[in-house]
N, C-alpha and C positions, 0 to 999 in steps of 0.2 A: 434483400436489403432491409427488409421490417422483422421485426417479431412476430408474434402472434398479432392476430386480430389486426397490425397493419400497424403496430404503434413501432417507432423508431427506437433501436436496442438503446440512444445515449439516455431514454427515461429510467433505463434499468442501471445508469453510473450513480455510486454514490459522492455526492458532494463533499462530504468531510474528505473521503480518501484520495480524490480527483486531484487533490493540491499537491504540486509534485514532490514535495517535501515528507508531507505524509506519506502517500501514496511509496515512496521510494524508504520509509520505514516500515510501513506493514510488507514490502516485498523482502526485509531483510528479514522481519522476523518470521513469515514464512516459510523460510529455509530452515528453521531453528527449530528445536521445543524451545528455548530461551537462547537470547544473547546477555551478555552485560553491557551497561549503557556506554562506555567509553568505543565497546566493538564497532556495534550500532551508530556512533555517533562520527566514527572516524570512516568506517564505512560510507556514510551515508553524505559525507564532508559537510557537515557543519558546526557550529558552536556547540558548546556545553547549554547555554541559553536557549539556542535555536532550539534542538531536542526536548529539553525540558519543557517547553510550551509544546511546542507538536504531540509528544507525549501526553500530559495533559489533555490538551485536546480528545485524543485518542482514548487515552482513559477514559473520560466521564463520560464519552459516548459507550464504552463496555468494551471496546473494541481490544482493548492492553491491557496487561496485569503488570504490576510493578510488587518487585521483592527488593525485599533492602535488609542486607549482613551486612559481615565482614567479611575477609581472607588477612585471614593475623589479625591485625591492628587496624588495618585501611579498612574504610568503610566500602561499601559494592552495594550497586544498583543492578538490579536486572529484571530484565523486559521480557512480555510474553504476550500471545495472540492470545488473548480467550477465546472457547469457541465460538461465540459471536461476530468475533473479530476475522475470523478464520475463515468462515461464512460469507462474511462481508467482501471481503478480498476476493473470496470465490466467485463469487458473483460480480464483483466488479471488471474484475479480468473480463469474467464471462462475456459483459457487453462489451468490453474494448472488442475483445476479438470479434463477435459480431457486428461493429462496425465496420475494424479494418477491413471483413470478408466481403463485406458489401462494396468496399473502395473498388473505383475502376483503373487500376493501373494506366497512368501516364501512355502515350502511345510513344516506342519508338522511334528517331530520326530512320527516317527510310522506310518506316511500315505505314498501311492505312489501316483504318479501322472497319 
């Protein structure tokens, strides 16, 4: 149920990505080398606004890259995990999982423990 040296894996969660907003954008652009923001955003269900700050957020910590064209005439945003970012995730997963592994599954009606 610990880590090393007995420390509890939730030290090893990062806080920026813990927010389930963010957290549920860096899992989108995991899947990707890029998305564009509208994918990402519809994906991820929420505002134009919402993303824009979570994004930000994301950025300034290293974590996102943003490119900005066009296609034709419309302008396009798109998103990207820097390796930092990439990192980050990985390692965040990593403690989720080593928590849930330490969970004691619920005992079933009719069984003892």
């Amino acid at each position: 149920m610990s880590g090393p040296r007995g420390v509890h894996p939730r030290h090893e969660l990062d806080e920026l990505i813990h927010a389930p907003v963010r957290f549920s954008v860096m899992a989108t652009l995991a899947s990707a080398d890029e998305a564009e923001f509208g994918f990402v955003r519809d994906g991820v269900q929420v505002s134009d606004s919402m993303l824009s700050k979570t994004v930000s957020a994301l950025e300034k910590a290293g974590y996102v890259e943003v490119r900005k064209g066009y296609v034709g005439k419309r302008p396009r945003t798109w998103l990207r995990l820097s390796r930092r970012g990439r990192e980050a995730f990985g390692a965040h997963v990593a403690a989720l999982r080593a928590i849930a592994d330490g969970a004691v599954p619920p005992a079933q009606p009719g069984t003892s423990r």
